[in-house]
C-alpha positions, 0 to 999 in steps of 0.5 A: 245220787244226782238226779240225772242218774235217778232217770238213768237207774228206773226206765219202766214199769212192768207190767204182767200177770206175775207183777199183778200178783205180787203187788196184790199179795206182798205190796211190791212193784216190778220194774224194768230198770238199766242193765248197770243198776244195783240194788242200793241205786234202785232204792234210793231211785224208787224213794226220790221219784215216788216219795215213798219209803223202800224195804226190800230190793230184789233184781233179777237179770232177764236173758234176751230171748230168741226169735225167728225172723226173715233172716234167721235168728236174732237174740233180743237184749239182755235186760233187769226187773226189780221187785221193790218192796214197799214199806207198810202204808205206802203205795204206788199209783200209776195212774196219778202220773200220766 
């Protein structure tokens, strides 16, 4: 994979409630990634940004919702979350990456 596409593959983190937990109870990560990316590109993504060894990928495509606005309804994107497990010992700090 070139390394432009590892830029193209992870666009975030996420950041919820859910994402809080599992990261505390099964060392996980949440994030949102392009709507194109399948699990293999988001692992080898995660192991080269952050320098850590990857076990488990698993995505989830997130329907856009609904939303009223002055001119009626408008549906907002379709978009993916990745739930990346991390191998024991291994660790994520965002804070580090400001």
């Amino acid at each position: 994979m070139n390394q432009e596409r590892i830029y193209q593959v992870i666009k975030a983190p996420h950041v919820s409630e859910k994402a809080t937990n599992v990261a505390e109870d099964a060392n996980q990560v949440v994030f949102k990634v392009a709507i194109d990316a399948n699990k293999l590109e988001v692992k080898h993504a995660v192991e080269k940004l952050f320098d850590v060894k990857v076990d488990r990928v698993q995505i989830i495509k997130m329907k856009g919702k609904v939303k009223r606005n002055r001119f009626g309804e408008a549906r907002r994107n379709d978009w993916k979350k990745a739930y990346v497990r991390l191998a024991a010992g291994h660790d994520i700090d965002f804070a580090s990456f400001g």
